[in-house]
MARBA-3410 file (N, C-alpha, C, O; in Angstrom, 1 decimal):
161
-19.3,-12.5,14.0,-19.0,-11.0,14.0,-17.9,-10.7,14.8,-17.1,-9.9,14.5 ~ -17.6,-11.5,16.2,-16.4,-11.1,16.7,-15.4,-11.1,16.3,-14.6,-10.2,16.5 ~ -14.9,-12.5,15.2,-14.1,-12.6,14.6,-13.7,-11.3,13.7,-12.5,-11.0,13.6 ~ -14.6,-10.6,13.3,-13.9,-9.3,12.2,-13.9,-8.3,13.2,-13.4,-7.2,12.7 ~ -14.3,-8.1,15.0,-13.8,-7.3,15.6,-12.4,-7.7,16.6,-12.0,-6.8,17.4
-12.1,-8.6,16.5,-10.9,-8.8,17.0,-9.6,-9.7,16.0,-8.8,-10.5,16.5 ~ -9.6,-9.3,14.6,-8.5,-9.5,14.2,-9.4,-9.0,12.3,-10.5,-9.0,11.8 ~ -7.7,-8.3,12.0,-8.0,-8.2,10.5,-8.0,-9.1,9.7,-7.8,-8.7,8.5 ~ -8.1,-10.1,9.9,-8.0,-11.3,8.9,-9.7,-12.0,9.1,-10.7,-11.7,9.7 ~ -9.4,-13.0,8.1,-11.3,-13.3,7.6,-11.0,-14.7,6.4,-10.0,-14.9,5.6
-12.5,-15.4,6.9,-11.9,-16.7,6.2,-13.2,-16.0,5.0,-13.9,-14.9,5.1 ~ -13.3,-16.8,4.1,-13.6,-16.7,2.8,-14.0,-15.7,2.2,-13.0,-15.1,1.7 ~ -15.3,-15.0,1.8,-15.4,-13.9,1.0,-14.9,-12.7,1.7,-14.9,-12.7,2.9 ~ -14.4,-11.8,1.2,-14.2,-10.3,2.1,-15.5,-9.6,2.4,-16.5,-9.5,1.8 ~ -15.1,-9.2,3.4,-16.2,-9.0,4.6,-16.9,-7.3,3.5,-16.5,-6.5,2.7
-18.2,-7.6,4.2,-19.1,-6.6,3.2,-18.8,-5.3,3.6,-18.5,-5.2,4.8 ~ -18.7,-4.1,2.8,-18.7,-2.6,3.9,-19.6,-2.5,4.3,-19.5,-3.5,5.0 ~ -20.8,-2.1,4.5,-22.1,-2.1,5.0,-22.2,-3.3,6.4,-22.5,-3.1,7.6 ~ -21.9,-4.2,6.1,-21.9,-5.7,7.4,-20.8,-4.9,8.4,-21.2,-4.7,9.5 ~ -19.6,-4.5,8.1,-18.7,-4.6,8.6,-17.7,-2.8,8.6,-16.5,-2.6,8.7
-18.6,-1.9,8.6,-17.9,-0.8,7.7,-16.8,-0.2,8.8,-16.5,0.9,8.6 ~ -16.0,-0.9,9.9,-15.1,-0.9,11.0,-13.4,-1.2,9.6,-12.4,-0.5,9.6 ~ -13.6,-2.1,8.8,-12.7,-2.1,8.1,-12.5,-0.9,6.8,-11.4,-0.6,6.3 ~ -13.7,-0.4,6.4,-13.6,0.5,5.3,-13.7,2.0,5.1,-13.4,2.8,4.2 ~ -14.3,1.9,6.7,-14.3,3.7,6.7,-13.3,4.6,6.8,-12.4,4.4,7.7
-13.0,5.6,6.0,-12.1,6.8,5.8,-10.7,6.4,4.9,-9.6,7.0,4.8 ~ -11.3,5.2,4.3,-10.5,5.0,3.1,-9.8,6.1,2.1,-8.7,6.3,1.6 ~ -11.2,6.9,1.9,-11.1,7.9,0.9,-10.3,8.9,0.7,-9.9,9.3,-0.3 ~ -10.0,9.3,1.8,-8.8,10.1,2.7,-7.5,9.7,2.8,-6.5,10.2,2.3 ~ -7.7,8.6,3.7,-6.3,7.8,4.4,-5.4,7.6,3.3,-4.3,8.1,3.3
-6.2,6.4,2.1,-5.1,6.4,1.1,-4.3,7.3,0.2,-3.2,6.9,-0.3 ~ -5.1,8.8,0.1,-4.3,9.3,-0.5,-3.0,10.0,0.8,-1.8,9.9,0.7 ~ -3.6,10.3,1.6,-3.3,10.7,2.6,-1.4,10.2,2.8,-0.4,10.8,3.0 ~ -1.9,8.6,2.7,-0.6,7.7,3.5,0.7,7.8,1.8,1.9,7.7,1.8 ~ 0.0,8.0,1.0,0.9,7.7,-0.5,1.7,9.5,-0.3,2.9,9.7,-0.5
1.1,10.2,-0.1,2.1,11.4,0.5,2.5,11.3,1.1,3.3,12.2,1.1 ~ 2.8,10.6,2.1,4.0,10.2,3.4,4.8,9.0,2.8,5.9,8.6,3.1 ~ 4.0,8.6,1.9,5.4,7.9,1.3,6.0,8.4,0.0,7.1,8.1,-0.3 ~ 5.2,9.0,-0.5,6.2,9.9,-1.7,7.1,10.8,-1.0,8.2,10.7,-1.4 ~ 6.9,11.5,0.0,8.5,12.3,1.0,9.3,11.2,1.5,10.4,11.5,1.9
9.0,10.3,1.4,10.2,9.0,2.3,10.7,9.0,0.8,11.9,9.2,0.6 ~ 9.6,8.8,-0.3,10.5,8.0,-1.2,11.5,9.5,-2.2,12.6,9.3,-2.7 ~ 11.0,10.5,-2.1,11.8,11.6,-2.1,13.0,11.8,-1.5,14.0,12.1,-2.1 ~ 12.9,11.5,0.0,14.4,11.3,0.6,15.2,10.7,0.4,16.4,10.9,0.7 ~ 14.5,9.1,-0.4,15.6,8.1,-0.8,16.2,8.5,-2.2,17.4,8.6,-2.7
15.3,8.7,-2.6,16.3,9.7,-4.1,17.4,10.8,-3.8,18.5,11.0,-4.2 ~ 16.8,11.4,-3.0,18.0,12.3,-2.5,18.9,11.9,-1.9,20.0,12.6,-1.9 ~ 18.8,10.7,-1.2,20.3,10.0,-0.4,20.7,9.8,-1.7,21.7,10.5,-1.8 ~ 20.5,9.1,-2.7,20.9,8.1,-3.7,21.7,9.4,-4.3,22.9,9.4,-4.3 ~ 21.0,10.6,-5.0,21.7,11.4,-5.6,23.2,11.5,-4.9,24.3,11.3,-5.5
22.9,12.0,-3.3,24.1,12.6,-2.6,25.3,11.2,-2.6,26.4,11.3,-2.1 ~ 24.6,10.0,-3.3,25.9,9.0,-3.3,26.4,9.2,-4.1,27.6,9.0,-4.2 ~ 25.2,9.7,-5.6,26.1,9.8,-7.0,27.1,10.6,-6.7,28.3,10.5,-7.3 ~ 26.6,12.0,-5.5,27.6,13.1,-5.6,29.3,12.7,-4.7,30.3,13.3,-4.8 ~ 29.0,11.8,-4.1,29.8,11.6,-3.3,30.9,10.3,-4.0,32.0,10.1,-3.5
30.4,9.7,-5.0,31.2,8.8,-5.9,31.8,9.2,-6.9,32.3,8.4,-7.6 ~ 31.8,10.7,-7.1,32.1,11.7,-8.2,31.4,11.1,-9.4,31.9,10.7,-10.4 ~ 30.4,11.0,-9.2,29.5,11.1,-10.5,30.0,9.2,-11.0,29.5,9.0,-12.1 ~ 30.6,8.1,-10.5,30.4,6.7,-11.2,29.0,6.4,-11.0,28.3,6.0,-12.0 ~ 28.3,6.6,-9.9,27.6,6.0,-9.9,26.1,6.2,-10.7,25.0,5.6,-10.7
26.8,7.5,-11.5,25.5,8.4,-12.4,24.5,7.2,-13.5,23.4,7.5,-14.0 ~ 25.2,5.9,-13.7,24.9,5.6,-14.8,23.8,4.3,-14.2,23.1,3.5,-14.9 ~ 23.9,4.3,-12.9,22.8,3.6,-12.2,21.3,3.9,-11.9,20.4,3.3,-11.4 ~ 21.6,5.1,-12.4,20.3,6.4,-11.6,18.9,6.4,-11.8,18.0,6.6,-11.0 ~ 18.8,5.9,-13.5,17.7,5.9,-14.1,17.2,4.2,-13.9,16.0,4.0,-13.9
17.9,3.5,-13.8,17.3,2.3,-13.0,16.8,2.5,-11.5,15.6,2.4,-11.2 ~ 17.9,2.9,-10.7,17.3,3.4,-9.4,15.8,4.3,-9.0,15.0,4.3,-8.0 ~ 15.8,4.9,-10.1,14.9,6.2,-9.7,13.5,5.2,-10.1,12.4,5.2,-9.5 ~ 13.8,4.5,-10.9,12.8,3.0,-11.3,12.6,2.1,-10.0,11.4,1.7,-9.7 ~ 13.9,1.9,-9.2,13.5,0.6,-8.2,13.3,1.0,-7.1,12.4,0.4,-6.4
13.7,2.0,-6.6,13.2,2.6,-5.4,11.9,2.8,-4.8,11.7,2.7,-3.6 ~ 11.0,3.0,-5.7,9.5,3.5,-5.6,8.7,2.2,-5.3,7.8,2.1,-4.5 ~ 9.3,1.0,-6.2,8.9,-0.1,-6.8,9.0,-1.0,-5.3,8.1,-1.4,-4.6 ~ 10.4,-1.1,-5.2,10.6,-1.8,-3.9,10.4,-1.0,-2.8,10.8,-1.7,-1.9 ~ 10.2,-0.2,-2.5,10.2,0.5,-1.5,8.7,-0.1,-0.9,8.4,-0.3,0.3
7.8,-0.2,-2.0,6.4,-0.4,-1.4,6.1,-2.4,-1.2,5.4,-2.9,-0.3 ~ 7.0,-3.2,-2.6,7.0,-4.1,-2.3,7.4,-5.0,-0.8,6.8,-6.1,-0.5 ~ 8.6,-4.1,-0.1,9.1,-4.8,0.8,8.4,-4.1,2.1,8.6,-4.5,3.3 ~ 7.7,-3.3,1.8,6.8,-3.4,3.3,5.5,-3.7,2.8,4.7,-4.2,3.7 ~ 5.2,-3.7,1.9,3.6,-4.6,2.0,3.6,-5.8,2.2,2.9,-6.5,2.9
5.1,-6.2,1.3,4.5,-8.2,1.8,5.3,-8.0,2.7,6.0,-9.0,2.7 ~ 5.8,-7.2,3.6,6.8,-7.9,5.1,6.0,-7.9,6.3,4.7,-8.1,6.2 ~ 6.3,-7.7,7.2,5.2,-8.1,8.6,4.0,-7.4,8.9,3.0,-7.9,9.5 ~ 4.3,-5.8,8.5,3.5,-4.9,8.8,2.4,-4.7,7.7,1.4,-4.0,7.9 ~ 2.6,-5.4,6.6,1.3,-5.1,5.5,1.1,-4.0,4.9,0.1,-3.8,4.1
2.0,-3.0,5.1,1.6,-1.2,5.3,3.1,-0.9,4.9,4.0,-1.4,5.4 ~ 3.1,0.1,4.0,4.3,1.3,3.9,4.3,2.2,5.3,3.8,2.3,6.4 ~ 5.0,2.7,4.7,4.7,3.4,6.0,4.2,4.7,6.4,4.2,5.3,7.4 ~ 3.7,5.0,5.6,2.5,6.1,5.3,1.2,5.1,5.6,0.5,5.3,6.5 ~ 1.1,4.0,4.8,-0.1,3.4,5.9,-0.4,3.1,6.8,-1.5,2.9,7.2
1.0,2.7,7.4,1.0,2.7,8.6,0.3,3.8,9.5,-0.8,3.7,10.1 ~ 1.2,4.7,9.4,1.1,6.4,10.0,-0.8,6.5,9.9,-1.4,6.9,10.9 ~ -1.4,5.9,8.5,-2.7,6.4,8.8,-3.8,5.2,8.9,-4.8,5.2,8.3 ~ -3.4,4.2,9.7,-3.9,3.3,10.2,-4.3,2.1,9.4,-5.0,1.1,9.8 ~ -3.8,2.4,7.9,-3.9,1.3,7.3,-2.8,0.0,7.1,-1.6,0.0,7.2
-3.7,-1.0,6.7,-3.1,-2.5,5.9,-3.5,-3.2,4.7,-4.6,-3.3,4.2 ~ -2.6,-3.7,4.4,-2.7,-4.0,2.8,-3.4,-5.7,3.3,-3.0,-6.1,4.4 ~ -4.3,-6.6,2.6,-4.7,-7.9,2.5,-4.8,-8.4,1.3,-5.0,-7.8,0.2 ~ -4.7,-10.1,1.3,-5.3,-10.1,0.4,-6.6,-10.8,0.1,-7.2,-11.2,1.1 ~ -7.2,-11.0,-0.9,-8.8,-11.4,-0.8,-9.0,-12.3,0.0,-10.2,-12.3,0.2
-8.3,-13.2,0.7,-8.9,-14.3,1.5,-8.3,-13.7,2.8,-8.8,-14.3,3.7 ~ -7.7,-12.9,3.0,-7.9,-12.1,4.4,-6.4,-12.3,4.7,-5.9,-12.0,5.8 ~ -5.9,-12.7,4.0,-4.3,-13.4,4.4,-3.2,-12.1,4.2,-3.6,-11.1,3.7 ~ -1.9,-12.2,4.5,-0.7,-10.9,4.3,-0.5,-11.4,2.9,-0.6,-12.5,2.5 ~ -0.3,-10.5,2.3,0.3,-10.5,0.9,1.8,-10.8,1.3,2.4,-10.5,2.3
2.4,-11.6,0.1,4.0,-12.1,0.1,4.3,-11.3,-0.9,3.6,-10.8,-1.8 ~ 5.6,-11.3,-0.5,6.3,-10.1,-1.4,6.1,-10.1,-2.7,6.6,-9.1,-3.2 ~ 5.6,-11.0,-3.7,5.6,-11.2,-4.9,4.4,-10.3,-5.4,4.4,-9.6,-6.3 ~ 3.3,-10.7,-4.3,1.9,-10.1,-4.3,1.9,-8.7,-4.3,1.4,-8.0,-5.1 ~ 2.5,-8.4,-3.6,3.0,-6.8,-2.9,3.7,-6.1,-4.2,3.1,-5.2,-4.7
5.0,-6.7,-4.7,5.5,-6.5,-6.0,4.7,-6.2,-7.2,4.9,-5.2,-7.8 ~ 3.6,-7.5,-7.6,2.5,-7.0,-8.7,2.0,-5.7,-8.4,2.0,-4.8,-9.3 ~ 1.6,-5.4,-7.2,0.7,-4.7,-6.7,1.4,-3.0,-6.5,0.6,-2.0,-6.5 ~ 2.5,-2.9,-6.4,3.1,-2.1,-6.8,3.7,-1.3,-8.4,4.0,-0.2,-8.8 ~ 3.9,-2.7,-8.8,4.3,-2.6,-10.6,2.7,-1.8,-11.4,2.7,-0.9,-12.2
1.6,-2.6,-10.8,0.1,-2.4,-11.7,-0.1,-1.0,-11.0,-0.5,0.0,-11.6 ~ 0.3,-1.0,-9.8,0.1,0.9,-9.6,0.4,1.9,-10.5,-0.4,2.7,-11.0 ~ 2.0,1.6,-10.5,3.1,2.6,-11.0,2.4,2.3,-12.5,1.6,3.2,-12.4 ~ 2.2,1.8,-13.3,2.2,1.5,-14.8,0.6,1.8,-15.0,0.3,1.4,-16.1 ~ -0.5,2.2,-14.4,-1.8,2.1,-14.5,-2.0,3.8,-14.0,-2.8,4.5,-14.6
-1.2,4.3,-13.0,-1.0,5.6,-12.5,-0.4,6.2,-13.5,-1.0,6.9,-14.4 ~ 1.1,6.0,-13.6,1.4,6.7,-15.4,1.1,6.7,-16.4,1.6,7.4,-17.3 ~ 0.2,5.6,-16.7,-0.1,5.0,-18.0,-1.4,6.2,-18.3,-1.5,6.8,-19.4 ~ -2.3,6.4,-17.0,-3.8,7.2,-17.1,-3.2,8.6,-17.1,-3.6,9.3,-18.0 ~ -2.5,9.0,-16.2,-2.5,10.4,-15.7,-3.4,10.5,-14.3,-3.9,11.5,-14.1
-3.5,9.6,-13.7,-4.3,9.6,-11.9,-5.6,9.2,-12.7,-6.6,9.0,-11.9 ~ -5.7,9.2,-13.5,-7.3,8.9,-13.9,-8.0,7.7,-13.2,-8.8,7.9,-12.4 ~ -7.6,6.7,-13.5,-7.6,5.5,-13.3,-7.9,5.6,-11.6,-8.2,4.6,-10.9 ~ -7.7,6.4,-11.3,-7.7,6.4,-9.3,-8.8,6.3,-8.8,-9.2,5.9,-7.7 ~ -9.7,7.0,-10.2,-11.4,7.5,-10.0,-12.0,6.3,-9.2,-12.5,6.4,-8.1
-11.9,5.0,-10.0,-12.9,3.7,-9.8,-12.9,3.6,-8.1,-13.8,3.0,-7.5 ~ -11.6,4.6,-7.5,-12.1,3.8,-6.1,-13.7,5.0,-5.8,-14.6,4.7,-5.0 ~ -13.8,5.8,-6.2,-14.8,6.1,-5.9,-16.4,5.4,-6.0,-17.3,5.6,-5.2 ~ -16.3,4.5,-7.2,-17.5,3.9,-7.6,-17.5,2.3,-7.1,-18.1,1.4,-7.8 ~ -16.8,2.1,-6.1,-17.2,1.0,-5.3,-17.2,1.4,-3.9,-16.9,2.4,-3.4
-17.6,0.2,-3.4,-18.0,0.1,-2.0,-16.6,0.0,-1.1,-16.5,0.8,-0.1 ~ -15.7,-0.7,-1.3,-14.6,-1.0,-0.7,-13.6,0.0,-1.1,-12.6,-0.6,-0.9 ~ -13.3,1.2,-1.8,-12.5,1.7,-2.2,-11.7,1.1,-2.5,-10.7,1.3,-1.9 ~ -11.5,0.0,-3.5,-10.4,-0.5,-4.5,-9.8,0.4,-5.9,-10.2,1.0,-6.9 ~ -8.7,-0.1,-5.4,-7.9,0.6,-6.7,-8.2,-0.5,-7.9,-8.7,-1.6,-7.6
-8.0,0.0,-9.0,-7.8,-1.2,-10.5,-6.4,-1.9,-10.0,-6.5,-3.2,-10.0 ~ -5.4,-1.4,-9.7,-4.3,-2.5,-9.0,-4.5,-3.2,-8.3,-3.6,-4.0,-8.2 ~ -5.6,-3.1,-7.5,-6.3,-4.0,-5.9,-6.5,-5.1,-6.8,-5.8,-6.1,-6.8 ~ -7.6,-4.9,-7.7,-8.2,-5.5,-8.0,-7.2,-6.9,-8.9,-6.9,-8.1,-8.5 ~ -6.8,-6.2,-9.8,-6.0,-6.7,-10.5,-4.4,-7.3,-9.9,-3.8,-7.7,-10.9
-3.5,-7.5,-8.6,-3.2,-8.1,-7.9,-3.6,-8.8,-6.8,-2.8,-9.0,-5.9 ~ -5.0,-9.2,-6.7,-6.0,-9.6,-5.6,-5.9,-9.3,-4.1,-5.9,-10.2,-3.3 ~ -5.9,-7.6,-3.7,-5.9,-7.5,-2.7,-6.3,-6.5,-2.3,-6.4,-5.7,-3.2 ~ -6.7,-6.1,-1.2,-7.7,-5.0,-0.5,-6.8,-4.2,0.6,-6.3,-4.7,1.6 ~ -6.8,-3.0,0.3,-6.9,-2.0,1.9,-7.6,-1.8,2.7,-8.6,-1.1,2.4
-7.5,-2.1,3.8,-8.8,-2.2,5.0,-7.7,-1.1,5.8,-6.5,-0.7,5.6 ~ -8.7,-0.7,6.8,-8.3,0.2,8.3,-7.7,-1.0,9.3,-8.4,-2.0,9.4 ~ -6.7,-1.0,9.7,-5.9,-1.8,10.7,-6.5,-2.0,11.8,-6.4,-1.0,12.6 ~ -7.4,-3.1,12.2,-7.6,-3.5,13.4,-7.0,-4.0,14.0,-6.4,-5.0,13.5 ~ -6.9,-3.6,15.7,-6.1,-4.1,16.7,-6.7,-5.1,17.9,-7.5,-4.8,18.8
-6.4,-6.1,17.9,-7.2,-7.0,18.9,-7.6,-6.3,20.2,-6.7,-5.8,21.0 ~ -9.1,-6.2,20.6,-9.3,-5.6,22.1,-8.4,-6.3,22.9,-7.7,-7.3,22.5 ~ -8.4,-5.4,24.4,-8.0,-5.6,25.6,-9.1,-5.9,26.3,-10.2,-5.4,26.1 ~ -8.9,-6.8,27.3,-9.3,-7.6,27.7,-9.1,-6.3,29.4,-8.1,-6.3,30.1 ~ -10.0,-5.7,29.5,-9.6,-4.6,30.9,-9.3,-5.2,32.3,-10.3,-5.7,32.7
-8.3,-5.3,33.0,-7.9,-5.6,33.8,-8.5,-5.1,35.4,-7.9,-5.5,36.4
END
C-alpha cells in the first residue's frame, strides 16, 4: 500500500478505486474542468495562428484548415507523452495521464489518445463522454481504447524535518 502512496506509478493491474480511491477521486469534475483550460490555451493558439495568417497578408490562409486540425491534436499529444503526463489544464487541476501498467504514456500513446478523443467526441456529439459515468475509474472510450488511465497526481511525501 505505500507504494500507491508515495508514487503514481504501479506494477501490474491498475490499482482498484475502492482499495485505493487517493487516485480517483474528483475525477468527475477535474476532467471536464482541466479540457476548459485547455480549450482557452488551445483558443489562443488559433488566434496567434490567425494573427500570422493576418500578418502574412493572407499566404498563409491556405494552411489553416490543416492547422486548425493539428493544433488541438498536438497540442495534447506533446504534453501527455512529455514529462509532465498532463496538458496543462491537468496539470492546473491536479491531474496525470498513465498508462495501464502505471508507466508515462510516449508520445505515440498520447497521439492515439488524442486522435480517439477528437474523432469519438465529434463523431457522438459529447455523447460518448457518458461511459465515464458508468465506471468506477472514470474512463473515457478513448482511455480505454488507447490503454490508459487519468488518475489524480500524486506527490511523494516529505519526510518532516
Amino acid at each position: 500500500m505505500s507504494q500507491y502512496l508515495t508514487s503514481a506509478r504501479w506494477t501490474g493491474a491498475l490499482p482498484d478505486p475502492f482499495a485505493f480511491p487517493v487516485f480517483f477521486d474528483g475525477l468527475l469534475w477535474r476532467r471536464p474542468l482541466a479540457y476548459l483550460i485547455d480549450a482557452a490555451i488551445i483558443g489562443a493558439l488559433f488566434g496567434a495562428w490567425l494573427w500570422l495568417v493576418l500578418i502574412s497578408f493572407g499566404l498563409l490562409w491556405i494552411l489553416t484548415s490543416v492547422t486548425f486540425l493539428l493544433i488541438p491534436i498536438l497540442y495534447h499529444a506533446w504534453l501527455v507523452g512529455g514529462r509532465a503526463s498532463a496538458t496543462l489544464g491537468m496539470r492546473l487541476c491536479g491531474l496525470e495521464v498513465r498508462s495501464w501498467d502505471g508507466e508515462r504514456p510516449d508520445f505515440w500513446q498520447a497521439l492515439l489518445m488524442a486522435v480517439l478523443f477528437y474523432v469519438t467526441v465529434v463523431g457522438t456529439s459529447l455523447l460518448i463522454l457518458l461511459v465515464v459515468l458508468i465506471n468506477d475509474r472514470r474512463r473515457a472510450v478513448h482511455d480505454y481504447l488507447s490503454g490508459v488511465v487519468v488518475i489524480r497526481r500524486i506527490r511523494p511525501r516529505r519526510a518532516l524535518a
